[in-house]
N, C-alpha and C positions, 0 to 999 in steps of 0.2 A: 213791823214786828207783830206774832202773833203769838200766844204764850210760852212769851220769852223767847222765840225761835224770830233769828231774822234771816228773809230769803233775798236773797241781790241776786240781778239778772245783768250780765253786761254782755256786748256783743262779741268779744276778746275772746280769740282763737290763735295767735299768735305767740311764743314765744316770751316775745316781751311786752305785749301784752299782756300778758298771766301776770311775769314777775310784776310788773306796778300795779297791777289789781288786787296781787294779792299781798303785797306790799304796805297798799293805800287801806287794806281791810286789818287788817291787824293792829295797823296806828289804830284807824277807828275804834275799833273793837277790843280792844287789848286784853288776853288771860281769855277769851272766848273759843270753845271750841271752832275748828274752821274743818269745812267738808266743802270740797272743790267737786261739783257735777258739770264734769266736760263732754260737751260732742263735740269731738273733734273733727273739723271743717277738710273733707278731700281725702281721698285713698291716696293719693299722689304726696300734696301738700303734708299729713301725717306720718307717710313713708321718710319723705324730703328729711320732715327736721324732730323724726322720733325721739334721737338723744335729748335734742333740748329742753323737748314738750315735755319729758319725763323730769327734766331736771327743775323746770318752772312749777309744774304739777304737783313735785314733792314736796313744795314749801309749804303745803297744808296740812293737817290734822289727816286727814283722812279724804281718797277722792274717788267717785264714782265716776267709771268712765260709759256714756250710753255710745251709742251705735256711731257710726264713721257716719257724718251727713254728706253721701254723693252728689256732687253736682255736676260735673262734668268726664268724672271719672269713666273708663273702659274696662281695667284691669281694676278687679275687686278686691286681688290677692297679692297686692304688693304689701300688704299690713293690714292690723287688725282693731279694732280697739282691746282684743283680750292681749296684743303686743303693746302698747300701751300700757297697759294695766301690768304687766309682766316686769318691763323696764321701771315704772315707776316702784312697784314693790323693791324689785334688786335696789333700791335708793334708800330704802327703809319706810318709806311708808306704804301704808296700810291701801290698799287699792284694786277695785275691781271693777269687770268691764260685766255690763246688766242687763246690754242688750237695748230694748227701744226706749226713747224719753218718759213714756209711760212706766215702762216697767222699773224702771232708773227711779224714776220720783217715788213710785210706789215702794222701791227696797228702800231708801233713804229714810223716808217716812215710818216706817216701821221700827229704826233703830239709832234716834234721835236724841242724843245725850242734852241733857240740860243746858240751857243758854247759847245752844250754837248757832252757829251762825254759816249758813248756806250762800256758795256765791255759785251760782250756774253762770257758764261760760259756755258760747260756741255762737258758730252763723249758722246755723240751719234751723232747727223745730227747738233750739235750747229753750227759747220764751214760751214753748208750753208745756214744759217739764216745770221751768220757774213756777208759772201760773199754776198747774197741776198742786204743787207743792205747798204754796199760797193757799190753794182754797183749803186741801186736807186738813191744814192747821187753822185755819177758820173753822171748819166743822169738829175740833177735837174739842 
């Protein structure tokens, strides 16, 4: 915790994954705002199971989606993170796709409602969006 802002970093990219993370964060946390900052893992993998990931996603308050982490990917343009961010809105929550981890952490950080509570999610560079995010709120 850093004033009053808690930031969770978990490697959970999956589906169902999400659901019991963000599940397990709410017991925790109860009546706390919640902001879900996902990089979603794979052009392919994201394409694969968009409905879901939108439907897991939407369990939060509010979600920043940063850039697709390619690993092994060819085709770039099978999906987006701004489709992401698209399906999850049609769900009703509030969601937007920010571009790189950096840039993610940096819009997050700037409009930070009291007592929330950040869970960054993904397998690629999510742990230095977390950390990013971490220090800023040390420095405020």
């Amino acid at each position: 915790d850093q004033n009053g802002i808690t930031v969770l970093d978990d490697y959970g990219h999956h589906p169902t994954a999400i659901d019991a993370t963000i599940s397990t964060v709410r017991l925790r946390y109860p009546g706390r705002p919640l902001i879900l900052a996902i990089e979603p893992l794979t052009y392919h993998r994201t394409a694969a199971l968009l409905p879901a990931l939108a439907r897991s996603c939407a369990a939060a308050d509010r979600v920043a989606v940063a850039d697709i982490f390619a690993v092994r990917d060819t085709d770039l343009t099978i999906t987006s993170a701004a489709k992401l961010a698209a399906a999850i809105c049609a769900l009703g929550t509030q969601a937007d796709a920010l571009g790189s981890v950096e840039a993610t952490a940096d819009t997050i950080f700037a409009a930070l409602p009291a007592a929330a509570v950040i869970l960054v999610m993904g397998g690629g560079r999510s742990t230095d969006l977390a950390t990013r995010l971490a220090a800023a709120l040390a420095a405020r």
